[in-house]
C-alpha positions as CSV (number, residue, x, y, z in Angstrom):
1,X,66.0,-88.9,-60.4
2,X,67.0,-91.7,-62.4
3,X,67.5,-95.2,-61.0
4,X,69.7,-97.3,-63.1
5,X,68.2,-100.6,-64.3
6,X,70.7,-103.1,-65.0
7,X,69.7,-105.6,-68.1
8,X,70.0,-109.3,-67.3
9,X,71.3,-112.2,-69.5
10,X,68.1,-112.7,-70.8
11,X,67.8,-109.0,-72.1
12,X,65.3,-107.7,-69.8
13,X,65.5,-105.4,-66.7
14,X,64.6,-106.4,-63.5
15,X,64.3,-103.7,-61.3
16,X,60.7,-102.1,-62.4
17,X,59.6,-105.8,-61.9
18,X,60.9,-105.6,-58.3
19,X,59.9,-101.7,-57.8
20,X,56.2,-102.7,-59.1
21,X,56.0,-105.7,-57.0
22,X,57.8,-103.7,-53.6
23,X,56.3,-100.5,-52.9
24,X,58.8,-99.9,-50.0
25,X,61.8,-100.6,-52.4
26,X,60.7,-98.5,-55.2
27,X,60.1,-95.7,-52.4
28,X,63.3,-95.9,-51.1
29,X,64.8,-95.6,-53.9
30,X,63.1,-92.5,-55.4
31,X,63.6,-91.0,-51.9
32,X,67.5,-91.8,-52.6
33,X,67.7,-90.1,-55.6
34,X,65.7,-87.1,-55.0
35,X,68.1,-86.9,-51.9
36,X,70.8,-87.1,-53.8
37,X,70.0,-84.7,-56.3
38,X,69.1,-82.0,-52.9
39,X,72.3,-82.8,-52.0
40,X,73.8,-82.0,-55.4
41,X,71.7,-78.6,-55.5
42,X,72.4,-77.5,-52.0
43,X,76.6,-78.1,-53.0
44,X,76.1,-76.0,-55.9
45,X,74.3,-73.4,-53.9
46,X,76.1,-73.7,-50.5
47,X,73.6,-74.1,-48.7
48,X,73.0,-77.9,-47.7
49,X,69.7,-78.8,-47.3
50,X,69.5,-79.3,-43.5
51,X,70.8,-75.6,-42.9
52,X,67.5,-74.7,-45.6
53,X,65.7,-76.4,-43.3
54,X,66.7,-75.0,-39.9
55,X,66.6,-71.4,-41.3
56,X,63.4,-72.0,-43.0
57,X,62.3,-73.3,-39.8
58,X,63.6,-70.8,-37.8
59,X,61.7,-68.2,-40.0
60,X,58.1,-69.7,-40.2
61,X,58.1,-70.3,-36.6
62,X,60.4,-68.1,-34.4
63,X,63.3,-69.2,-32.1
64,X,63.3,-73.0,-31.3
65,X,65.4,-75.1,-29.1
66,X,68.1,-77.2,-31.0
67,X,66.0,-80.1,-29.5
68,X,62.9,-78.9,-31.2
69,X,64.7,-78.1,-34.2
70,X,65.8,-81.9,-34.6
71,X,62.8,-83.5,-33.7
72,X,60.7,-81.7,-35.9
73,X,62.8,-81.4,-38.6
74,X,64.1,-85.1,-38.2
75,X,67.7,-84.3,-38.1
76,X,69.7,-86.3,-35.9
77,X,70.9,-84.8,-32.7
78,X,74.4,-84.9,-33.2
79,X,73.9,-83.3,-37.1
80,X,71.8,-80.3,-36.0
81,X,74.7,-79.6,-33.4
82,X,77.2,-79.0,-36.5
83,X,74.4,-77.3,-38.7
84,X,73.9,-75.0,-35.8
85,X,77.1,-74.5,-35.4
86,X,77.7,-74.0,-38.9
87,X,74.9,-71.4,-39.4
88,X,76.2,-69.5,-36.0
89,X,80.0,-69.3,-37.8
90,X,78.1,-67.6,-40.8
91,X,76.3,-65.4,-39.2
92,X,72.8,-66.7,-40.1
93,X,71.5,-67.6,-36.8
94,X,72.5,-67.0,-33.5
95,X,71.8,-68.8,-30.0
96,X,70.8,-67.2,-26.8
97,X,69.4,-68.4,-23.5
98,X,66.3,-69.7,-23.6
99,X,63.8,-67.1,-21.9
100,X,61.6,-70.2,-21.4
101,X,64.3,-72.4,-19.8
102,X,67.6,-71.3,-19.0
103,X,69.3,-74.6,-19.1
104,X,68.6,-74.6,-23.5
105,X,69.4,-72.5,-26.1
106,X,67.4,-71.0,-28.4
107,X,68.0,-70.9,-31.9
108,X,67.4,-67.3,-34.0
109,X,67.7,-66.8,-37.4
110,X,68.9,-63.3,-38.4
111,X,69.1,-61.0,-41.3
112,X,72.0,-62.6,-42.9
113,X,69.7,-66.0,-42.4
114,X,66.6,-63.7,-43.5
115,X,68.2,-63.1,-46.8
116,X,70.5,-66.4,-47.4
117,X,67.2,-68.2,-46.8
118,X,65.3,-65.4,-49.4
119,X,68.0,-66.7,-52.2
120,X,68.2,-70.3,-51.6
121,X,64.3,-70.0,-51.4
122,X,64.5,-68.5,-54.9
123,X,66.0,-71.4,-56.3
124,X,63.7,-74.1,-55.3
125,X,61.3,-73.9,-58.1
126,X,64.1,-74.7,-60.6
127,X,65.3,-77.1,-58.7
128,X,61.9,-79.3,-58.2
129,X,61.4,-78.9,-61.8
130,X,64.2,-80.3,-63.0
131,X,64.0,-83.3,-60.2
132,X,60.0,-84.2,-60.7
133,X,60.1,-82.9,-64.9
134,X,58.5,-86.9,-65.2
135,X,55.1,-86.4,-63.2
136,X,52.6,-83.8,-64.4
137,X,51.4,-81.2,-62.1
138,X,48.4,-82.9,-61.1
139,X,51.0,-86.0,-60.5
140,X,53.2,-84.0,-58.4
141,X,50.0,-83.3,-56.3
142,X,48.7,-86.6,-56.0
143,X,52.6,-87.4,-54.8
144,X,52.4,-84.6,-52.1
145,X,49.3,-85.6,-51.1
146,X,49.8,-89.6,-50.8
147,X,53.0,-88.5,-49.0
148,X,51.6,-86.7,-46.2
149,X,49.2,-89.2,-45.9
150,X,51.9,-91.7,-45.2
151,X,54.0,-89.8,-43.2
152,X,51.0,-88.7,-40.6
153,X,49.8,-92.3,-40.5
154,X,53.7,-93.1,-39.8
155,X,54.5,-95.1,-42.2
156,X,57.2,-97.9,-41.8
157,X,56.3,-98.5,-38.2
158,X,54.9,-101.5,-36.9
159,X,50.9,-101.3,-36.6
């Protein structure tokens, strides 16, 4: 989760000048590199993290439309059409006709998805360690918590 901090002339970084005076740039950023390292993790495991997420979804909640899927899960449209797709080719989920409304799809994980899910599950723990190892449990918490507090309020969007 490092940022890299480029030294000036003078010998002194900039960027945790910038990142203390620009909440929203020091936010993105971290949120850039934590991606980065999910995206490195779900290579590794083969698994990439919006697949996780569908079949994760899928799992908690029962069969969803791929409408429902995106919008709650915040993948674009056209992306959870080739993670569907993706998932369908390996077996993990499978689409039907929705019961509700026979002009969607619903999404359903199955037991391959049940127990790709179980391992890639398994491997989270490791993985947040080593990407939050800088903040201290109770950190970590305070982060989750000022998090969801910012995402329910809808942060970013004009007030």
């Amino acid at each position: 989760m490092a940022t890299t901090t480029r030294t000036t002339e003078r010998g002194t970084a900039y960027f945790p000048q910038l990142a203390a005076e620009r909440l929203d740039i020091a936010l993105c950023r971290a949120s850039a590199a934590v991606a980065r390292a999910a995206d490195m993790h779900a290579a590794e495991e083969g698994l990439g993290v919006g697949q996780h997420l569908v079949l994760q979804m899928l799992d908690a909640v029962g069969p969803c439309s791929q409408q429902a899927l995106s919008e709650e899960l915040r993948i674009d449209r056209s992306v959870m059409v080739g993670v569907c797709d993706d998932l369908e080719q390996a077996g993990h989920v499978r689409r039907e006709r929705n019961p509700r409304d026979r002009r969607s799809y619903a999404v359903t994980i199955t037991d391959s998805g049940r127990r790709r899910l179980a391992e890639a599950q398994a491997l989270i723990p490791a993985f947040l360690e080593d990407t939050f190892h800088a903040l201290t449990s109770d950190e970590r918490g305070q982060l989750s918590a000022i998090l969801a507090k910012l995402l329910q309020a809808g942060a970013g969007g004009p007030r």
